[in-house]
C-alpha angles and dihedrals in degrees: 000000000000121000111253104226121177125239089233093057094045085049089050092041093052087038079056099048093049101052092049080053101052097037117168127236099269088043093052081050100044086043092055082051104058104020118109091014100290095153109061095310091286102151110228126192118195138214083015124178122246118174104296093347144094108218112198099220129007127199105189105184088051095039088234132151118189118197129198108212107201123178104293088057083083091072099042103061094131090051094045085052102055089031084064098036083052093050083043098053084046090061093258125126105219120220120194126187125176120243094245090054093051087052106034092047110009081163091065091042094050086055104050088045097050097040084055087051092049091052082055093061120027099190091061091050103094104049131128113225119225125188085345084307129125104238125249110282098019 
């Protein structure tokens, strides 16, 4: 028997797939950051599906959504609000980080990313990164 997908969900899916396709410059860069585990081994899933949203980037184990804000994020204040309230009320902390601060300083970014990831999980606060790796026996 065939699968009964909604219309909605397909809509959302290609949406999805689009959007991973035609990625802009400070999602490339974030991507390269946080793809393979290459930070700390935290999985991250992008252009991910939430309800009704596209997160930009999921990680699932630290219950975090990053979102990349470009130009256009100026004039949706309200949907970005209710986009977050909505991740919020799902268990995820939103982080949100303008293009120009992914691209302008991807280190920070990496940071702030990584030490709320950190606050997600004790027992990986205290690690040592080595060559953008957790260490053996976190």
């Amino acid at each position: 028997m065939a699968k009964v997908v909604s219309v909605t969900s397909k809509l959302r899916r290609d949406r999805a797939r689009r959007l991973r396709r035609d990625q802009t410059e400070a999602e490339f860069q974030l991507r390269e950051v946080l793809r393979a585990g290459r930070l700390e081994d935290w999985k991250w899933r992008r252009q991910v599906a939430v309800g009704p949203f596209i997160v930009d980037f999921l990680c699932l184990e630290a219950a975090l959504a990053v979102e990349l804000d470009g130009g256009i994020h100026g004039d949706q204040v309200e949907y970005d609000a209710r986009r977050d309230t909505h991740l919020k009320r799902r268990g995820l902390t939103v982080l949100r980080f303008r293009n120009a601060q992914v691209i302008d300083d991807l280190d920070a970014v990496s940071w702030t990313i990584l030490s709320a990831c950190r606050e997600s999980d004790p027992s990986r606060r205290g690690s040592v990164i080595a060559r953008g790796r957790r260490t053996p026996g976190r």
